[in-house]
C-alpha positions in Angstrom: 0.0 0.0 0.0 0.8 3.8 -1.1 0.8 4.8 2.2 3.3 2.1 4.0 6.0 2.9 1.8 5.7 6.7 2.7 6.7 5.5 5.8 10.5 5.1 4.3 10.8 8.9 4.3 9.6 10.0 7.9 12.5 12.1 9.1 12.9 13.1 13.3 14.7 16.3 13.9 16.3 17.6 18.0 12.4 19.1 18.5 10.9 16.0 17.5 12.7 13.4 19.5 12.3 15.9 22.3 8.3 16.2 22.1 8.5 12.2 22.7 10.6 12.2 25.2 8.1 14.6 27.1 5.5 12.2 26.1 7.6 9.3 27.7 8.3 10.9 30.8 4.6 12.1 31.3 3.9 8.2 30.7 6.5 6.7 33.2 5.4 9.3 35.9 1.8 8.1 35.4 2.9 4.2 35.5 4.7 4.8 38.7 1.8 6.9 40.3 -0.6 4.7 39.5 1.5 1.3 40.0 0.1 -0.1 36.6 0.7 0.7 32.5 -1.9 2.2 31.0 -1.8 0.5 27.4 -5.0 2.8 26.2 -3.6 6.2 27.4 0.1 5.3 26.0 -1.0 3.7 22.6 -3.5 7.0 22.4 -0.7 9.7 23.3 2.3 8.1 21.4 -0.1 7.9 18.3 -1.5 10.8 18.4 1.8 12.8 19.0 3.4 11.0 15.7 -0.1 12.0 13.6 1.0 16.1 14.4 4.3 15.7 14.5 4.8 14.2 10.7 1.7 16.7 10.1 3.4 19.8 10.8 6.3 18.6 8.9 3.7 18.0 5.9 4.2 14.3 5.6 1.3 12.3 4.6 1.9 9.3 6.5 0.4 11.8 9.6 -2.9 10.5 8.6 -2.2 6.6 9.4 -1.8 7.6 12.8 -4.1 9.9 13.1 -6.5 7.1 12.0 -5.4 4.7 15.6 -5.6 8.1 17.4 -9.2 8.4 16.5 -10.3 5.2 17.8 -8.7 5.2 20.7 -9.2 8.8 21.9 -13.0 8.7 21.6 -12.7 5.6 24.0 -10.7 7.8 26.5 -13.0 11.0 26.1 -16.7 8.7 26.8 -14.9 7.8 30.0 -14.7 11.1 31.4 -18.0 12.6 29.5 -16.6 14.9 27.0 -19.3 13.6 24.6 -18.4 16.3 22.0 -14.7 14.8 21.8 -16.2 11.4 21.3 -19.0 12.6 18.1 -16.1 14.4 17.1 -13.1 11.7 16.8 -15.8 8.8 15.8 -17.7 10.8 13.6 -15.7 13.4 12.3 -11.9 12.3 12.6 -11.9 8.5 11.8 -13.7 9.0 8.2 -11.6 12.3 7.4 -8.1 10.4 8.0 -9.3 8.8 4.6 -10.9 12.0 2.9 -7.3 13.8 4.0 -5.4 11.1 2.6 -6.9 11.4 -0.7 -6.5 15.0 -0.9 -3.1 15.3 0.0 -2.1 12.7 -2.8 -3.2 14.6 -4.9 -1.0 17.4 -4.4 2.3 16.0 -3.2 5.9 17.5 -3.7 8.0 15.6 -6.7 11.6 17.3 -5.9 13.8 14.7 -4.4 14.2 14.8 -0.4 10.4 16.4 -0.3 9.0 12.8 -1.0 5.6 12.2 1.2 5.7 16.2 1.6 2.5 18.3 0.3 2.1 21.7 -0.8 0.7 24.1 1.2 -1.5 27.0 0.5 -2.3 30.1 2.9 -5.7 32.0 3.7 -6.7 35.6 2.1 -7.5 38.3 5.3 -11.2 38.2 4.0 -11.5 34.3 4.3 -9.5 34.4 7.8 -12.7 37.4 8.9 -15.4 35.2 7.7 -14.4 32.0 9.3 -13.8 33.3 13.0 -17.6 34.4 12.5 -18.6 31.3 11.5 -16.9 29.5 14.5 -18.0 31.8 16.9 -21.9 31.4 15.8 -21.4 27.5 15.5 -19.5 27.2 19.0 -22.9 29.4 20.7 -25.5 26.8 19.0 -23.1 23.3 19.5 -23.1 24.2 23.5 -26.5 24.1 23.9 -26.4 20.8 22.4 -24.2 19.7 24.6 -25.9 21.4 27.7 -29.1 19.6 26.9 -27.4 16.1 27.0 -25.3 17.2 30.4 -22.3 16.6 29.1 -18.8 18.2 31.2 -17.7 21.8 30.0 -20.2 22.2 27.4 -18.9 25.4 26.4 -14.9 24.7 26.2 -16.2 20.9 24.8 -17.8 22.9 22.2 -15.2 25.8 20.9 -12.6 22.5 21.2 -15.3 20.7 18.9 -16.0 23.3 16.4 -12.2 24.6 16.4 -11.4 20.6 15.6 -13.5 20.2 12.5 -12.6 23.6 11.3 -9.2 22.7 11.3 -8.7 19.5 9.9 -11.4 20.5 7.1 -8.2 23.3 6.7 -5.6 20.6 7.3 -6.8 18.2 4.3 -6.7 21.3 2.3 -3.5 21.8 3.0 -3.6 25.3 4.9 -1.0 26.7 7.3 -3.5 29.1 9.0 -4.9 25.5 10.8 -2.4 25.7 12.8 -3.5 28.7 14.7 -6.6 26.9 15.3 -4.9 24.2 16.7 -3.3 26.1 18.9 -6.8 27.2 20.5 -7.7 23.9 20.5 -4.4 22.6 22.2 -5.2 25.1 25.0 -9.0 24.5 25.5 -8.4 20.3 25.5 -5.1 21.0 28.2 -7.7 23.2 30.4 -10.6 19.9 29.5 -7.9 17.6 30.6 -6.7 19.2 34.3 -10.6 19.7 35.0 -10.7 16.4 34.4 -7.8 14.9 36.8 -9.0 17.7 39.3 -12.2 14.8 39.5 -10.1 11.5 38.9 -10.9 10.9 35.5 -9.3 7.8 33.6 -6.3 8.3 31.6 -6.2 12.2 32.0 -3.0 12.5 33.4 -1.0 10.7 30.6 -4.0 13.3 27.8 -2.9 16.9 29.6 1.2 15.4 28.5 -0.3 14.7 25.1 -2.4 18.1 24.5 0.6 20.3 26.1 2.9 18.5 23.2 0.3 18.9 20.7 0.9 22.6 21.8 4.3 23.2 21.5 4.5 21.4 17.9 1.3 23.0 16.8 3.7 26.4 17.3 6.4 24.1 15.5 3.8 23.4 13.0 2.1 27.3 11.9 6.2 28.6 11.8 6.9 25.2 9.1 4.0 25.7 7.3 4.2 29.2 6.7 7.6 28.5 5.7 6.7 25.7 3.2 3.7 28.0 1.7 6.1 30.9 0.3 
C-alpha cells in the first residue's frame, strides 16, 4: 500500500525526538503513580503525537496515525463525559483520515528529499474574517447541544469541537492558518484535561502530557508551514 512505503521517508529532527521524550516521561510518571501501565492512554498519546508531529512537517503518512488516534481517543473521552470529543473523533476524525489522505495525494511534492511532503497554501485576510464568525456562531448553537445532554464543560467541549472540525477540514486542504486553530484547541483540550484529573478521570494525566505536546508542535507546525507556503 501507497501509504506504508511513505513511511520510508519520515524524518525526526532535535524538537521531535524531544516532544517524545516529554511524552515518555509524562507516561513513566503516570505508571509509577498509578503502579500499573496504562496501554490505552500510551497507545493514544504516542499515536496521536506521531499524527501532528509528521503533520506539521507535511508528511502524509500523519494520517495513518491519526487514524489509531481516532479510535482510541473517543474511547478515553466517553470515560470522562466529553461527549463532543467522542462525536467528534468517531464521527468526524476516523472518516476524514481517509478524505485527507486522498486529498493530499493529490498534491504532493515531486523534488527529491520532499518525497511524502504536500504543498501548502495560505488564507486571504477576507476568508481568515469570515471564518472566525462562522466559528464563533457554530460554538454558541453546539453548547447548547451539549448542555441539553449534560455533558462536562459544554462550552470549552464545544469551541474544542467546532475549532477541531474547522481545522482539519483546513488541514486536508492543505492550509498553514490551521495551525492557529490548533493552537486554540491545544489550549481549550489541556484546560478539559486538568478539570478532568482535578475529579479523577481515567487516563487524563497521561491526555494533559499529550495536549501540552500537541501545543508546543502546533507552534512548530504554523512557523513550518508558513515557511513551506512561500
Amino acid at each position: 500500500m501507497e501509504l506504508f512505503r511513505q513511511l520510508k521517508f519520515i524524518r525526526f529532527n532535535l524538537f521531535d525526538y524531544f516532544i517524545l521524550i516529554l511524552l515518555l516521561t509524562v507516561n513513566i510518571i503516570s505508571i509509577v503513580d498509578k503502579k500499573q501501565i496504562d496501554v490505552i492512554s500510551l497507545t493514544t498519546s504516542f499515536s496521536g503525537i506521531l499524527c501532528v508531529l509528521l503533520a506539521a512537517k507535511g508528511n502524509i503518512t500523519n494520517f495513518l496515525f491519526g487514524l489509531i488516534n481516532g479510535f482510541l481517543y473517543a474511547y478515553v473521552s466517553y470515560k470522562s463525559s466529553y461527549y463532543g470529543e467522542v462525536m467528534l473523533n468517531l464521527g468526524f476524525y476516523v472518516p476524514m483520515q481517509f478524505i485527507g489522505y486522498y486529498m493530499w495525494s493529490k498534491h504532493m511534492k515531486k523534488d527529491k528529499g520532499d518525497e511524502g511532503i504536500v504543498k501548502t497554501f495560505r488564507l486571504s485576510w477576507k476568508n481568515r474574517a469570515i471564518l472566525f464568525l462562522v466559528c464563533a456562531v457554530l460554538i454558541y448553537l453546539y453548547s447548547f447541544l451539549l448542555q441539553s445532554i449534560r455533558g462536562n464543560q459544554p462550552g470549552l467541549d464545544s469551541a474544542s469541537t467546532i475549532l477541531s472540525v474547522v481545522a482539519m477540514l483546513l488541514a486536508i486542504k492543505a492550509y498553514a492558518e490551521q495551525w492557529l486553530i490548533w493552537i486554540t484547541v491545544n489550549i481549550i483540550s489541556v484546560i478539559l484535561w486538568i478539570l478532568a484529573y482535578q475529579k479523577g478521570g481515567d487516563h487524563s494525566f497521561v491526555m494533559i502530557g499529550m495536549w501540552s505536546g500537541y501545543f508546543i508542535n502546533s507552534i512548530y507546525g504554523y512557523i513550518n508551514w508558513m515557511r513551506l507556503s512561500k
